[in-house]
C-alpha positions in Angstrom: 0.0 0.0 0.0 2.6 2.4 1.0 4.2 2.2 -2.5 0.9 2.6 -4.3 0.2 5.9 -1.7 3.9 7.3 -3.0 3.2 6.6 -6.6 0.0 8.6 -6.7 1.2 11.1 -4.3 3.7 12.2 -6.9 1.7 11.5 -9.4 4.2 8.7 -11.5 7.6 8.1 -9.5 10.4 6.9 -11.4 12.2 3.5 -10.1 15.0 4.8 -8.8 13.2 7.6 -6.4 11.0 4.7 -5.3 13.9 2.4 -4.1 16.0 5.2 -2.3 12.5 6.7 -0.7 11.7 2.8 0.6 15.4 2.4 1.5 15.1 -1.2 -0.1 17.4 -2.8 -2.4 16.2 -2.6 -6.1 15.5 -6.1 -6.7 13.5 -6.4 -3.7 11.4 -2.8 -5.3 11.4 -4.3 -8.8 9.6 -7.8 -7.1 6.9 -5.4 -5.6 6.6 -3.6 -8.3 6.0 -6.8 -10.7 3.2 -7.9 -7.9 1.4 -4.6 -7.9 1.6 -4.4 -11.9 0.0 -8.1 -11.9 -2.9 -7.1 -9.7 -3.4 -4.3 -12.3 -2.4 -1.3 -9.6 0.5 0.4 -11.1 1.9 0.1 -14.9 5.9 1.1 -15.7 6.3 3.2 -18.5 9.8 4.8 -20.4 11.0 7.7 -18.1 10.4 10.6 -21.0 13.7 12.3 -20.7 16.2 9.0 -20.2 15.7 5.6 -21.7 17.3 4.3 -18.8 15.3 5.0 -16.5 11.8 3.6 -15.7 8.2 5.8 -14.4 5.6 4.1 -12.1 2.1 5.1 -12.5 -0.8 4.3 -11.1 -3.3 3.0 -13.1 -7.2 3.3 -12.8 -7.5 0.3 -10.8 -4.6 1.1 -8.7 -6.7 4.3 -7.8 -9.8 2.8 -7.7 -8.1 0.6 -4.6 -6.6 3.4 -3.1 -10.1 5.5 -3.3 -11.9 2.3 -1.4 -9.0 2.1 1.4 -9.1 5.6 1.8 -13.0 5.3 2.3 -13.5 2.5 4.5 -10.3 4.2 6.6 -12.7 7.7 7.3 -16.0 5.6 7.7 -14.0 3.6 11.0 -12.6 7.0 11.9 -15.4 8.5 11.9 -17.2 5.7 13.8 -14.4 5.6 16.5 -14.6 9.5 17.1 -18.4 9.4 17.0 -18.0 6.9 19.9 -15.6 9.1 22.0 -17.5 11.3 24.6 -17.7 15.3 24.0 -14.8 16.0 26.4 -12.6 13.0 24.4 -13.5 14.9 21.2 -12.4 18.1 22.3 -9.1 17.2 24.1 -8.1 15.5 21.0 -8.8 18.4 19.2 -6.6 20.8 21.3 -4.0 18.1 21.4 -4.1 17.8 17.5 -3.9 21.8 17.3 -1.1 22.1 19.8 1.1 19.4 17.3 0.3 21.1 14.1 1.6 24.1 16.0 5.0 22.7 17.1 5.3 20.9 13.6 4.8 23.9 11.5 6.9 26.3 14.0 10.2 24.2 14.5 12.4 25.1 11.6 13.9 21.6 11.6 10.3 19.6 11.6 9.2 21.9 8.5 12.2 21.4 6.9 12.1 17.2 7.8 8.0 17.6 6.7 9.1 18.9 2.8 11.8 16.6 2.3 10.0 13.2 3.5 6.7 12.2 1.5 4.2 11.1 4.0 4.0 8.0 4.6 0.5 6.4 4.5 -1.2 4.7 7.4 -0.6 1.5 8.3 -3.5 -1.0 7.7 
């Protein structure tokens, strides 16, 4: 999932990116990579300015899945803070707040926060 999340994220990723951003070893990334192209998720196509070098892109499908994960994840969060008490709700708020705060004002978090794609949740 987390390699079908990059991909989209950047909207086609060539090979190379996606093996240093995993930290894997390229054969491992090119076995993944064959899986999720059998399942129909993500297609490789000639990099346009070096015929060396290989693009990832999601196909239809691939966003298709990603829309349905994406879904079912906000109808369970959504569930789970529907069954938190008021109070619950609102501490978690302020909490949330007061970590977008520290994030966005600590020079080296926002410069960490530009240079790392996020990674997706786990499932």
């Amino acid at each position: 999932m987390r390699v079908l999340y990059l991909v989209d994220h950047e909207d086609g990723m060539r090979m190379r990116t996606l093996t240093r951003t995993l930290g894997a070893s390229p054969p491992s990334v090119s076995r993944l990579v064959d899986r999720l192209e059998a399942l129909g998720f993500l297609e490789r196509r000639p990099s346009p300015d070096s015929r060396r070098e290989v693009m990832l892109c999601v196909t239809s499908s691939g966003r298709q899945h990603l829309t349905s994960i994406r879904h079912r994840r906000d109808e369970l969060l959504f569930q789970a803070l529907a069954g938190m008490a008021g109070p619950q709700r609102v501490a978690l708020s302020e909490g949330l707040a007061g970590l977008q705060q520290a994030v966005t004002h600590h020079p080296m978090l926002r410069h960490v926060a530009r240079d790392v794609p996020p990674a997706p949740p786990r499932m």
